[in-house]
C-alpha atoms as an extended CHARMM CRD file, in Angstrom:
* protein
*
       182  EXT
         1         1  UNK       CA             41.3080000000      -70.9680000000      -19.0220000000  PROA      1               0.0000000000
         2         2  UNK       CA             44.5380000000      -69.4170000000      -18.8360000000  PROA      2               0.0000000000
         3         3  UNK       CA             42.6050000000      -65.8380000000      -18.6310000000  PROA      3               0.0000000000
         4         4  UNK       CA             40.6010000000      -66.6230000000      -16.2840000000  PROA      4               0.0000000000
         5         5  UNK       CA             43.2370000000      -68.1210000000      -13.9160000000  PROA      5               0.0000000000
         6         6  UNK       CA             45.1820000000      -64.7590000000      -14.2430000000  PROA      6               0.0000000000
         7         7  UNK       CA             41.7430000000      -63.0240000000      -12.7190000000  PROA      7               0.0000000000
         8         8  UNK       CA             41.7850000000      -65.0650000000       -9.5690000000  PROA      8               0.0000000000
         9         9  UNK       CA             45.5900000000      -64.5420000000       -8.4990000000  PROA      9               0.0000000000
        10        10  UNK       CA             45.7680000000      -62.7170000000       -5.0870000000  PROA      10              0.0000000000
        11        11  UNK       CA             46.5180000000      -62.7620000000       -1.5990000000  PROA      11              0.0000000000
        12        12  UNK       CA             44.1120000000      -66.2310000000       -0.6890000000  PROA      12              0.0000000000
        13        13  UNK       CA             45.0110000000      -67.9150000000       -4.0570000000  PROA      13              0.0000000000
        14        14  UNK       CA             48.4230000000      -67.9160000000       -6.5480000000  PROA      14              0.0000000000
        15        15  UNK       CA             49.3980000000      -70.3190000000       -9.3830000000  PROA      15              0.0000000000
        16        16  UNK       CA             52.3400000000      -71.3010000000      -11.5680000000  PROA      16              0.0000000000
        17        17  UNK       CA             51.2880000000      -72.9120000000      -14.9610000000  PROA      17              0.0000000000
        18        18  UNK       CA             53.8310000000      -75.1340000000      -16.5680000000  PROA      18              0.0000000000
        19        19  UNK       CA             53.5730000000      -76.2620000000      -20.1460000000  PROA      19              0.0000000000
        20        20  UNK       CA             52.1260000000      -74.2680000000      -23.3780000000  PROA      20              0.0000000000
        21        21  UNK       CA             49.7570000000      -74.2450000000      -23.0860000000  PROA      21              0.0000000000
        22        22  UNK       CA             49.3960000000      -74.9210000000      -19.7360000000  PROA      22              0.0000000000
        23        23  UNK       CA             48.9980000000      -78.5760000000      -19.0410000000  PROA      23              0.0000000000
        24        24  UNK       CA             49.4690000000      -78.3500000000      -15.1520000000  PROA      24              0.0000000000
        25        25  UNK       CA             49.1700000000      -76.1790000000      -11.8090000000  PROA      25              0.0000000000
        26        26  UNK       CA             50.3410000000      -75.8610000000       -8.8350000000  PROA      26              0.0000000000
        27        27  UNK       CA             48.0640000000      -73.7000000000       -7.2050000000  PROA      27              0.0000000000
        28        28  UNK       CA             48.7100000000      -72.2180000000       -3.3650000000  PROA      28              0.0000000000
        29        29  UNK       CA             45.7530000000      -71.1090000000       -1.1220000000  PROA      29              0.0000000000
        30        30  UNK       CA             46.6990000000      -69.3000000000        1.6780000000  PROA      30              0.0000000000
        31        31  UNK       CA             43.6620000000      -70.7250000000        3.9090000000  PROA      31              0.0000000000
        32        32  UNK       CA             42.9150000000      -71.7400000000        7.1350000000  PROA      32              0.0000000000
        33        33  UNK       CA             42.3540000000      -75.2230000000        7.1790000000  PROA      33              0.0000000000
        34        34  UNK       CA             42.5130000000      -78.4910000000        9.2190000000  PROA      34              0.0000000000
        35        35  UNK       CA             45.4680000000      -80.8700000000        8.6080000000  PROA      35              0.0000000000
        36        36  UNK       CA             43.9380000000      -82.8450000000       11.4560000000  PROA      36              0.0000000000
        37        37  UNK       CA             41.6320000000      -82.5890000000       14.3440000000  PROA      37              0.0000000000
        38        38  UNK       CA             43.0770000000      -79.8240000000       16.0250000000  PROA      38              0.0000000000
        39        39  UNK       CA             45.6770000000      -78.4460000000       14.3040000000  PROA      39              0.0000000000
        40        40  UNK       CA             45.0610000000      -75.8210000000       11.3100000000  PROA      40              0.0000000000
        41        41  UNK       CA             47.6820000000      -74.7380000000        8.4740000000  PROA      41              0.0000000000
        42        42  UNK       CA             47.1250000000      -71.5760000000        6.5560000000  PROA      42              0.0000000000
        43        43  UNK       CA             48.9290000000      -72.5300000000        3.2070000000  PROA      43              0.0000000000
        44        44  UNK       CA             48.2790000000      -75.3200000000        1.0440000000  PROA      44              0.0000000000
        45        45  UNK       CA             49.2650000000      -76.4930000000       -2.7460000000  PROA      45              0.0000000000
        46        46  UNK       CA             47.6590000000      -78.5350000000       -5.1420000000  PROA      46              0.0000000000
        47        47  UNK       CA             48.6050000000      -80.4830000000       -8.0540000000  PROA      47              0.0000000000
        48        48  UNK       CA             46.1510000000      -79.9450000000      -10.9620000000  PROA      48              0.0000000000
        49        49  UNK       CA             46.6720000000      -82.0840000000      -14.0210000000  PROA      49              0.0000000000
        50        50  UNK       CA             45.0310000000      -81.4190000000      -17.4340000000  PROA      50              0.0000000000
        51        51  UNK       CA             44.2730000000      -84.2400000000      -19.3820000000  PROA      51              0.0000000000
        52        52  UNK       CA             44.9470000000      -83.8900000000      -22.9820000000  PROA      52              0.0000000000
        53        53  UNK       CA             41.1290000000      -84.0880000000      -23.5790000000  PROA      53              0.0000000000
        54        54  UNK       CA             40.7110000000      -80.9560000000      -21.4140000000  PROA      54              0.0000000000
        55        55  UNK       CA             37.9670000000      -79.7170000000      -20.5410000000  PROA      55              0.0000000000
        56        56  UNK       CA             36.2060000000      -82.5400000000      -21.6250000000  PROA      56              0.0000000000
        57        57  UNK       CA             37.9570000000      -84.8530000000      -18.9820000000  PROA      57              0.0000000000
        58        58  UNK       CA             37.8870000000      -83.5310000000      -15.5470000000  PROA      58              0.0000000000
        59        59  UNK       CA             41.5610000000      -82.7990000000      -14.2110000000  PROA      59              0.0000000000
        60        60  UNK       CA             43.3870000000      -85.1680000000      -11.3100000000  PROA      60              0.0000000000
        61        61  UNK       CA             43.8550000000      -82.8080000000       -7.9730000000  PROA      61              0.0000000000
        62        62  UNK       CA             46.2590000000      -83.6770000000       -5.2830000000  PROA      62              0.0000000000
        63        63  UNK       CA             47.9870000000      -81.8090000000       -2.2390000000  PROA      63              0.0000000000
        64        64  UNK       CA             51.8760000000      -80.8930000000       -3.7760000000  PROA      64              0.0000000000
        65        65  UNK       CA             54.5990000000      -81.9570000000       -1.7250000000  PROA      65              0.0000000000
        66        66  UNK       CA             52.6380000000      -81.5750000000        2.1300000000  PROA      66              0.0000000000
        67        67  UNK       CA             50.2280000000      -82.8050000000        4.0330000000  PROA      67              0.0000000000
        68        68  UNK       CA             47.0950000000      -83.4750000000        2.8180000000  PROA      68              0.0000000000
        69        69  UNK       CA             43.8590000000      -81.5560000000        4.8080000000  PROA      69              0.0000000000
        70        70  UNK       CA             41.8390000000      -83.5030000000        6.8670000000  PROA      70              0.0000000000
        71        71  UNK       CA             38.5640000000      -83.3470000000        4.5240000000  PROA      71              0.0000000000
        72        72  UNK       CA             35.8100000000      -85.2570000000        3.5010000000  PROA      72              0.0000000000
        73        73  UNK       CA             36.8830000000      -85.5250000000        0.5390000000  PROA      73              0.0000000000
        74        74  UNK       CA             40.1090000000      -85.4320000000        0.3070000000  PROA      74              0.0000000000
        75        75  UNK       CA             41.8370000000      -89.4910000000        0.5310000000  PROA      75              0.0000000000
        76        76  UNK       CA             44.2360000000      -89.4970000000        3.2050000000  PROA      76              0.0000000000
        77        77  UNK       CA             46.9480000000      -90.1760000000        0.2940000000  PROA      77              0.0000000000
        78        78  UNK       CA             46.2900000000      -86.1230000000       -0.8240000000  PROA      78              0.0000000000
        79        79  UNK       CA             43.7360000000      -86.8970000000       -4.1130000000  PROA      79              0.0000000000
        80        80  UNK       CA             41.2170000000      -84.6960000000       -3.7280000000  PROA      80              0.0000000000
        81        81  UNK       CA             37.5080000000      -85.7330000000       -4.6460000000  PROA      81              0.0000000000
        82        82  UNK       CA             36.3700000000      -83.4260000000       -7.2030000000  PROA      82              0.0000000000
        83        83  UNK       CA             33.2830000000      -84.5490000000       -7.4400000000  PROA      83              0.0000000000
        84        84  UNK       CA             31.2270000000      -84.0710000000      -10.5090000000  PROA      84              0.0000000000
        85        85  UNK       CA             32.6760000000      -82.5350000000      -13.0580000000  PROA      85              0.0000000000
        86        86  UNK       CA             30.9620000000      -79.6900000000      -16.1230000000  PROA      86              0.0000000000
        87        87  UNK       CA             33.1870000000      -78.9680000000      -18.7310000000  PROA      87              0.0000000000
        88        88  UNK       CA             31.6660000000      -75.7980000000      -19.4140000000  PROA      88              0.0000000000
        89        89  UNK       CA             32.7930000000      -74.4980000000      -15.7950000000  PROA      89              0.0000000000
        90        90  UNK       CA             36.1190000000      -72.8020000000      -16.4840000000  PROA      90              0.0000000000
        91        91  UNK       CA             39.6060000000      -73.7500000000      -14.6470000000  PROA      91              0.0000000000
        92        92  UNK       CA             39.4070000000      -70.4380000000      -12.0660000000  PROA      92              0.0000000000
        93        93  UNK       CA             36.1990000000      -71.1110000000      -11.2720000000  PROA      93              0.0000000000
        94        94  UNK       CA             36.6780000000      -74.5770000000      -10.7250000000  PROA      94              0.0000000000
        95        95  UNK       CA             39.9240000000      -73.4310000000       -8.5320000000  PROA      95              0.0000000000
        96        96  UNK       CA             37.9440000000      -71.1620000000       -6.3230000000  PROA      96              0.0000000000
        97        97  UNK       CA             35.6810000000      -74.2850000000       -5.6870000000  PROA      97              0.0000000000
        98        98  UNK       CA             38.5340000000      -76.2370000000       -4.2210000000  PROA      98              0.0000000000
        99        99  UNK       CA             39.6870000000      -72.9810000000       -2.4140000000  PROA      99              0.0000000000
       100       100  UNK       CA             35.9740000000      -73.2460000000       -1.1470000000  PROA      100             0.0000000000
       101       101  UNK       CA             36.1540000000      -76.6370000000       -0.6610000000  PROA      101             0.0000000000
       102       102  UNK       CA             39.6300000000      -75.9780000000        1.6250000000  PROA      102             0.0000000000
       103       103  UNK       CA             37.1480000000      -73.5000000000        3.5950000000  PROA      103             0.0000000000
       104       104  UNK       CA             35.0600000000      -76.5840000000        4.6750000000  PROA      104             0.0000000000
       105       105  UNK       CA             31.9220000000      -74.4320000000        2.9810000000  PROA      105             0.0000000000
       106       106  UNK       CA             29.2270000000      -76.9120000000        3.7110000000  PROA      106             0.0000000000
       107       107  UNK       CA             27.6760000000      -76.0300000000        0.6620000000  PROA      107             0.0000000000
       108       108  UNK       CA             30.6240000000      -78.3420000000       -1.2770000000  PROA      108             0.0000000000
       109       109  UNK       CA             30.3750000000      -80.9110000000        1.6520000000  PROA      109             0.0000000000
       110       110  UNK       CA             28.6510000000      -84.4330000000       -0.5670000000  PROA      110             0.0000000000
       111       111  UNK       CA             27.5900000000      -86.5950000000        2.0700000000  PROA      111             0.0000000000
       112       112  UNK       CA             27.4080000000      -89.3930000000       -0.9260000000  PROA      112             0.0000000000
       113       113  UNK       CA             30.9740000000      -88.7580000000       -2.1760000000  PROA      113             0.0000000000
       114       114  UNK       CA             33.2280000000      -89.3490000000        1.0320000000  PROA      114             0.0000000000
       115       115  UNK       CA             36.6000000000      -90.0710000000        0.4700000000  PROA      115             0.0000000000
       116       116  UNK       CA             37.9640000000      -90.3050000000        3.7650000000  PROA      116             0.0000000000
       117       117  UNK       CA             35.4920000000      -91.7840000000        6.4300000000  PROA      117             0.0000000000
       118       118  UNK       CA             37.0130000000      -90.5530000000        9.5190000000  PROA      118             0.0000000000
       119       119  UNK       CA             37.2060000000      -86.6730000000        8.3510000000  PROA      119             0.0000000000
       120       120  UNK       CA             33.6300000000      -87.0860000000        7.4910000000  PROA      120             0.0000000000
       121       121  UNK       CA             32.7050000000      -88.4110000000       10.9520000000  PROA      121             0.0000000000
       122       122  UNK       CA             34.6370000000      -85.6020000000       12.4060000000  PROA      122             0.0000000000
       123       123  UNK       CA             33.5530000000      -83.1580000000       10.4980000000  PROA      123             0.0000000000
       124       124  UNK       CA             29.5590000000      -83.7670000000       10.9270000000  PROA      124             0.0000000000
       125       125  UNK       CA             30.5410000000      -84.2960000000       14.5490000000  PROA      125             0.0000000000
       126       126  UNK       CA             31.8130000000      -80.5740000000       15.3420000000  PROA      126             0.0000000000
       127       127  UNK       CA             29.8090000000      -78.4120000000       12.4930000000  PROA      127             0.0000000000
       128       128  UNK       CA             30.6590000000      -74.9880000000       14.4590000000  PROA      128             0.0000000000
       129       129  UNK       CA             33.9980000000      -75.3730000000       13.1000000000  PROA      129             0.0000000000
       130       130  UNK       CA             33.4710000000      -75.0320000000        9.4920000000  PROA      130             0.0000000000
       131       131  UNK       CA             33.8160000000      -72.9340000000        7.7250000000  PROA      131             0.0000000000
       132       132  UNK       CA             37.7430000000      -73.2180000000        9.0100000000  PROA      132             0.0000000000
       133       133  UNK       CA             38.2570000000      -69.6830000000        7.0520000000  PROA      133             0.0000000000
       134       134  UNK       CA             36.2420000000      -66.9450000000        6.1910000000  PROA      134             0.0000000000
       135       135  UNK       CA             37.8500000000      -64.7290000000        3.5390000000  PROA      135             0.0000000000
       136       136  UNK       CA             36.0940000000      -63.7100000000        0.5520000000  PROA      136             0.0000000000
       137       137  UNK       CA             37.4120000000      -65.7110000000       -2.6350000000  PROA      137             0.0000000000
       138       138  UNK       CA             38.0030000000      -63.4730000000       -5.6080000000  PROA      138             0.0000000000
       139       139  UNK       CA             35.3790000000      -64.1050000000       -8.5710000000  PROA      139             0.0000000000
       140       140  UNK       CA             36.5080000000      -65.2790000000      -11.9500000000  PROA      140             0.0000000000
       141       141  UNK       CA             36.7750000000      -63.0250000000      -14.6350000000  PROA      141             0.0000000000
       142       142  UNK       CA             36.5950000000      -59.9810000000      -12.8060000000  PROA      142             0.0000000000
       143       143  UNK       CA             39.0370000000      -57.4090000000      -11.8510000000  PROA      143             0.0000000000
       144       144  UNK       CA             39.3810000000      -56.2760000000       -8.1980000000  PROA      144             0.0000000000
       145       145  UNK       CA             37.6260000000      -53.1690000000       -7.2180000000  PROA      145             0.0000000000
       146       146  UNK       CA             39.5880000000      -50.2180000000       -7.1060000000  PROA      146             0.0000000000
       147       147  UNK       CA             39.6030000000      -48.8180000000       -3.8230000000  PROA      147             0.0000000000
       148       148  UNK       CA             37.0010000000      -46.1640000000       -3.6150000000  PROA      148             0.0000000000
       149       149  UNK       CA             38.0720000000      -44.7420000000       -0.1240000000  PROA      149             0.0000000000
       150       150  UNK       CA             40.5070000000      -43.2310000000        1.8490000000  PROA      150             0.0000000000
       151       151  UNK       CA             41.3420000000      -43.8760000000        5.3310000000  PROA      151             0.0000000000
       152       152  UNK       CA             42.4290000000      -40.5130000000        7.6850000000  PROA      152             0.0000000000
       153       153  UNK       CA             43.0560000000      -40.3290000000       11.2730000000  PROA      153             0.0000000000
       154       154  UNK       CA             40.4320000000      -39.0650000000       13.5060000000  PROA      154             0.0000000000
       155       155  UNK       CA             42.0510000000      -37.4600000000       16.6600000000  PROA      155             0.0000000000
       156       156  UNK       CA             39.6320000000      -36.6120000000       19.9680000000  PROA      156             0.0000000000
       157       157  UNK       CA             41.1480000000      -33.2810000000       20.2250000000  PROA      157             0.0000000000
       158       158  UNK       CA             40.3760000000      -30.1060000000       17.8030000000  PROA      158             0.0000000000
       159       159  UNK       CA             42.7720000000      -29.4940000000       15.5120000000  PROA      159             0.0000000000
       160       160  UNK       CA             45.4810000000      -26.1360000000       16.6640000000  PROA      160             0.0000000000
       161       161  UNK       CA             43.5000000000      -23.1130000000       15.7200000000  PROA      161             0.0000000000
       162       162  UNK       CA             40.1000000000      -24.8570000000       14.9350000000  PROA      162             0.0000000000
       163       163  UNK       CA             37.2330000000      -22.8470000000       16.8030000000  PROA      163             0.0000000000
       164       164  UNK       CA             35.4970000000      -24.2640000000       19.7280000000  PROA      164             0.0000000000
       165       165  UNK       CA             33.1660000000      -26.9870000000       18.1470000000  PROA      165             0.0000000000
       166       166  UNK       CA             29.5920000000      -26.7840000000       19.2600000000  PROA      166             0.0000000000
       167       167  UNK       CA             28.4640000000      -29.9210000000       20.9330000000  PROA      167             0.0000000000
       168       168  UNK       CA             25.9290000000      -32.3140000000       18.4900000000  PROA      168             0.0000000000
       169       169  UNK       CA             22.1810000000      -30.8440000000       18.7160000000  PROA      169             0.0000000000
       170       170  UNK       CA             19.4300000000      -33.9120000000       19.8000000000  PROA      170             0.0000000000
       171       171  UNK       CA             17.3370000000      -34.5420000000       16.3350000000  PROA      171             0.0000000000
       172       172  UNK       CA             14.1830000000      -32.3920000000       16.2020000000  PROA      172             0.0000000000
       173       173  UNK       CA             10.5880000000      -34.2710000000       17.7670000000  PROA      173             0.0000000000
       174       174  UNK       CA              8.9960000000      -36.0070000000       14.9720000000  PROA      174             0.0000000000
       175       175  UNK       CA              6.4150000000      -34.1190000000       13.1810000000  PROA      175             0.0000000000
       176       176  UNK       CA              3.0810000000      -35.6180000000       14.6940000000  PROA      176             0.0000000000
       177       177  UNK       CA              0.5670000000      -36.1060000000       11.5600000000  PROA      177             0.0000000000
       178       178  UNK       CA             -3.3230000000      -36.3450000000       12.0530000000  PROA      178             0.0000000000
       179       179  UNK       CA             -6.4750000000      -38.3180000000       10.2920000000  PROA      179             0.0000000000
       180       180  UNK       CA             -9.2330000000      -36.1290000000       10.6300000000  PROA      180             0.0000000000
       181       181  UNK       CA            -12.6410000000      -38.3560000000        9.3610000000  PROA      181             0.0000000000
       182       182  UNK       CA            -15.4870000000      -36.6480000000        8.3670000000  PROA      182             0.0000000000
């Protein structure tokens, strides 16, 4: 688990472990997402408690020390509704769900597993809101991509000393083919 957290730390999600082994997070997403109707925060903790029967127990996840979001499943007291739980599916991954879940993706939306009534309502009331934030969550396991380009400046004017550039030639007529039937 521990490994696997260490692969998801970035710029949308960071963690401090406490305990050895680790026992408990508290895990920040920097995310846009609703703390009420029409007001949006873009950084939120969570509280995530192993049981000692980990990962055959699912963990208890709450908001640390703020707000909670205002989320279908999240109880207006700041436990979050996990939902079901596989104890195969390893701690990053399950903390990129809840970062997804922070999104609003409607793909982690239960309409059988509400925990908060009135965020539900709202939410299936305005669904061109959601998702709230769009960045790309990192994937488990793997390492970021090195960057494979290089950005330059392009200037309008030729460089001092560069010849007179020709204008861009029009592409050549397409070649015309024929079916002759005998």
């Amino acid at each position: 688990d521990y490994e696997e957290m260490k692969s998801i730390r970035g710029t949308a999600i960071s963690w401090q472990a406490y305990g050895t082994p680790p026992h408990e997070y508290i895990v920040t997403f920097n995310i846009r997402s609703y703390i009420n109707t029409s007001l949006t925060r873009d950084e939120h903790r969570i509280r995530i408690i192993l049981s000692p029967s980990h990962p055959f127990e699912k963990p208890v996840v709450m908001m640390h020390e703020m707000v909670p979001i205002f989320h279908p499943h999240v109880w207006p007291d700041g436990k979050v509704c996990i939902g079901g739980w596989d104890y195969r599916e390893g701690l990053g991954s399950f903390v990129v769900k809840m970062a997804r879940l922070f999104q609003y993706d409607p793909d982690l939306v239960d309409p059988y597993s509400i925990a908060n009534y009135n965020a539900a309502d709202w939410y299936y009331a305005n669904p061109t809101l959601f998702p709230s934030d769009r960045q790309i969550l990192p994937v488990p396991g793997r390492e970021p991509a090195p960057q494979t380009f290089q950005v330059k400046k392009v200037s309008d004017t030729p460089a001092a000393g560069a010849a007179n550039p020709q204008p861009p030639q029009p592409p050549p007529p397409p070649r015309r083919t024929f079916l002759i039937r005998k």
